[in-house]
C-alpha positions as CSV (number, residue, x, y, z in Angstrom):
1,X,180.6,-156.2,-44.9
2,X,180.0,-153.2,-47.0
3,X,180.9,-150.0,-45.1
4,X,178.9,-146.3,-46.4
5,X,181.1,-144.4,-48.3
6,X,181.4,-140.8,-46.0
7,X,180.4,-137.8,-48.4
8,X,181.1,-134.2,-47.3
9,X,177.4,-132.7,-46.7
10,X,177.6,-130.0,-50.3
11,X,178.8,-133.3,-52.8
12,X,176.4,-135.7,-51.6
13,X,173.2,-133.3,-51.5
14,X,174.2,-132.2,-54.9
15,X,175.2,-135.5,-56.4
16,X,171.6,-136.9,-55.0
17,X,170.1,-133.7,-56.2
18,X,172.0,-134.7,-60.3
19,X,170.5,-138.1,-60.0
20,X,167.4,-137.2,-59.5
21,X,167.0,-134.6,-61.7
22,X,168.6,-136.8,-64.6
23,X,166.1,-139.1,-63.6
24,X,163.6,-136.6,-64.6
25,X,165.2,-135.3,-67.9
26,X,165.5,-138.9,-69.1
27,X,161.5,-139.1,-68.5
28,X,161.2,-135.5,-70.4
29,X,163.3,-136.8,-73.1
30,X,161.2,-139.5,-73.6
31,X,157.8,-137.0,-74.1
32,X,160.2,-134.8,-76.4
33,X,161.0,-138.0,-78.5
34,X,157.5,-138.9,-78.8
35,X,156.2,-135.1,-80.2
36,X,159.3,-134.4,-82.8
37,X,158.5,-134.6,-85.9
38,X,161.8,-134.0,-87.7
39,X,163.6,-137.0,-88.1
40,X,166.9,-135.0,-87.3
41,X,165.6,-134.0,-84.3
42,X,164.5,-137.5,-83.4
43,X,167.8,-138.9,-83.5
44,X,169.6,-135.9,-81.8
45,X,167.5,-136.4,-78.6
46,X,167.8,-140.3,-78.5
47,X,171.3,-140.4,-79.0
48,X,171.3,-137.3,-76.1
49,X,169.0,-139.6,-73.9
50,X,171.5,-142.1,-74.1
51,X,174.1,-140.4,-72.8
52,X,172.1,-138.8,-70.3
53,X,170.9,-142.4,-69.0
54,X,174.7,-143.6,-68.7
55,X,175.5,-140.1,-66.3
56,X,172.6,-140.9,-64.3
57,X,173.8,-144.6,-64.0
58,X,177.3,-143.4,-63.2
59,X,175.6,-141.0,-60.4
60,X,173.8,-144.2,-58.7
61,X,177.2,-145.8,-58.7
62,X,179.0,-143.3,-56.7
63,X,176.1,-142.6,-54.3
64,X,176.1,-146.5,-53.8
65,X,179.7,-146.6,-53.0
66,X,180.8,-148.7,-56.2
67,X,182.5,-145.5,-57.9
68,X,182.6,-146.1,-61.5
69,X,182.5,-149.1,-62.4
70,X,182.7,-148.7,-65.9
71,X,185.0,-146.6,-68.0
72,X,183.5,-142.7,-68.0
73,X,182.2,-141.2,-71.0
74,X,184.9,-139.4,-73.0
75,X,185.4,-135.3,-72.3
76,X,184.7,-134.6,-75.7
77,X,182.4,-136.9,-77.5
78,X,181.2,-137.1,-80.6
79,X,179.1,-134.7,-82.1
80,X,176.4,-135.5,-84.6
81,X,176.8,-132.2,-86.9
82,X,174.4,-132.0,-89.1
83,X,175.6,-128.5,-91.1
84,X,178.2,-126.1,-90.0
85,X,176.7,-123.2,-88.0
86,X,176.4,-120.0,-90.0
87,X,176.1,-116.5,-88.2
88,X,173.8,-113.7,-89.4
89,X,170.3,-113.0,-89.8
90,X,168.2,-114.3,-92.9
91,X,164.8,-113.3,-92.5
92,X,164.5,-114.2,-88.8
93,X,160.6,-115.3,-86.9
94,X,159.3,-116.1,-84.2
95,X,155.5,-117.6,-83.9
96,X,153.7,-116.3,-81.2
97,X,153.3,-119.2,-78.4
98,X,150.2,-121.1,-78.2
99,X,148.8,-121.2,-74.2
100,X,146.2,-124.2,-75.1
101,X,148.6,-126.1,-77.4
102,X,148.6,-130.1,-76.1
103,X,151.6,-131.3,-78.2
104,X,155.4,-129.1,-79.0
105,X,156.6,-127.8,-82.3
106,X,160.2,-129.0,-82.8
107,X,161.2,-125.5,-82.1
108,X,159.7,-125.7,-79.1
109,X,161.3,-129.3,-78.4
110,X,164.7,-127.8,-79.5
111,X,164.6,-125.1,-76.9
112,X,163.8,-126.9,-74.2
113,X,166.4,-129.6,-75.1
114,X,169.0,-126.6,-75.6
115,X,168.2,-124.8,-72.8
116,X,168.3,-127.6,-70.5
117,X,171.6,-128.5,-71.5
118,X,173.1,-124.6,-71.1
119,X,171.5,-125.1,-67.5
120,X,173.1,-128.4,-67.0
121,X,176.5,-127.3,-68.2
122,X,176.5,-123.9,-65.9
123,X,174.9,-126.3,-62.6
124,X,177.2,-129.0,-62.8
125,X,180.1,-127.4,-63.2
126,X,179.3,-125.3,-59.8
127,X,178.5,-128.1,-58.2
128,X,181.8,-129.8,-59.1
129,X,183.8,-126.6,-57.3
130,X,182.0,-127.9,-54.2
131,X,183.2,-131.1,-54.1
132,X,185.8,-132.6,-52.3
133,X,186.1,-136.1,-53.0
134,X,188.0,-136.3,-56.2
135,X,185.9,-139.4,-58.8
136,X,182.8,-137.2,-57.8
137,X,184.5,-133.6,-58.8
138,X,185.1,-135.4,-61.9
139,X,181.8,-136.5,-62.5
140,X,180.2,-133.6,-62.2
141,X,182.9,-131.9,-64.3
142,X,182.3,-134.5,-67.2
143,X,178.7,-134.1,-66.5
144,X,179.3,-130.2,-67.4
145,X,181.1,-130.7,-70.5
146,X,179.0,-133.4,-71.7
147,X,175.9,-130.9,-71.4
148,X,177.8,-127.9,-73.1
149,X,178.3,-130.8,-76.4
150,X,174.9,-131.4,-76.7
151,X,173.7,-127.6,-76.3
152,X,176.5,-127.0,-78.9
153,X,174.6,-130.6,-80.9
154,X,171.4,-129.0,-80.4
155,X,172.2,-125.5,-81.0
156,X,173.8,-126.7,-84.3
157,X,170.5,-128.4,-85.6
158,X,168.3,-125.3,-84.7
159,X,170.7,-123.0,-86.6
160,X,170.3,-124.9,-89.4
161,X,166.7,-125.1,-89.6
162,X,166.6,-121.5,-88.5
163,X,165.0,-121.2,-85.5
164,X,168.2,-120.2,-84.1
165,X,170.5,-117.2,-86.0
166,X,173.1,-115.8,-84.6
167,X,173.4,-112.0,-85.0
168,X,176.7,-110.1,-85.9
169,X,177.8,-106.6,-85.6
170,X,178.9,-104.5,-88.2
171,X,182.8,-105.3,-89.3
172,X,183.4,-101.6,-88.1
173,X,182.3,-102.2,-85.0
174,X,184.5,-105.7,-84.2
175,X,187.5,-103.7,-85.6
176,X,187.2,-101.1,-83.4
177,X,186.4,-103.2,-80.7
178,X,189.3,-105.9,-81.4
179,X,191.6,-102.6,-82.1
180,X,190.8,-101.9,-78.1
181,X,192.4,-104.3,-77.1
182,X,196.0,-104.8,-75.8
183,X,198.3,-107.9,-75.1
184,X,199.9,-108.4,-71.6
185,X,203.5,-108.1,-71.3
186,X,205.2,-111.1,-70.0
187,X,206.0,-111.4,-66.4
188,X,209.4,-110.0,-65.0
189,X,211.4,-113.7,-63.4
190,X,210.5,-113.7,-60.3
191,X,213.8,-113.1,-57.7
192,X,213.5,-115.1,-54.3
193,X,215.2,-113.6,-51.5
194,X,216.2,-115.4,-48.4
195,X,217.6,-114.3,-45.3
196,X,220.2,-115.6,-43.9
């Protein structure tokens, strides 16, 4: 007879809480898909929605009591890099946003995508410090990383269309700002002292 698996109260109302919500970011993925118009863009978001449909699979697993059953998704996987990011600004825009618009500009799809994956990253890996049970610390841990790749995946494609520049300072200003800075000394060994 199968016996419930006995969660601590903060891992299984966030784990539930991942599932669900992955549940509802595959759906959105599926709208995104269906509006881009860059072909880049299309296969960025289907490759990212099949990842995402493998974490919430492995969520459903652990919430079940099966653990994972399959192996995990790597900690670092693959990135589909279209162009290296470049920093500076080249003539930056921004359209204003249309209130009565029924369909998404691929800038619009990109920042959604991107910011839902910063979100993701920054979520799961707070939810991972509150878990005790170690397969579901991991999970949400790989969870993390996996959404920090694909904000760095998407990030990369909007920075290469442009609708995403990254601003410098001035090279006086770094210096000065890397010149403030000081290396630690090393640590002094460390004595123990018993009493006898």
């Amino acid at each position: 007879m199968h016996t419930q698996q006995r969660f601590a109260a903060h891992e299984f109302l966030e784990t539930q809480e991942a599932v669900r919500t992955k549940a509802a970011h595959i759906e959105l993925y599926g709208v995104l898909f269906s509006m881009a118009q860059d072909t880049h863009l299309k296969d960025i978001l289907f490759n990212q929605q099949r990842r995402m449909i493998e974490g919430y699979n492995f969520g459903v697993q652990l919430l079940q009591g099966r653990g994972i059953t399959v192996p995990a998704p790597p900690h670092t996987p693959e990135l589909r890099v279209y162009e290296h990011p470049q920093t500076g600004l080249q003539q930056p825009s921004l359209p204003a946003p249309n209130p009565n618009a029924t369909t998404l500009s691929d800038v619009s799809i990109s920042t959604i995508a991107l910011n839902l994956h910063k979100t993701g990253s920054a979520v799961s890996m707070l939810w991972a410090n509150e878990c005790v049970d170690p397969q579901i610390r991991q999970y949400h841990a790989t969870s993390a990383n996996i959404c920090q790749e694909m904000a760095f995946e998407m990030f990369q494609y909007m920075n290469y269309k442009g609708y995403y520049q990254a601003p410098q300072l001035a090279d006086h200003t770094m210096r000065t700002m890397i010149g403030a800075v000081q290396p630690a000394q090393q640590q002094q060994p460390y004595q123990t002292h018993f009493n006898h």
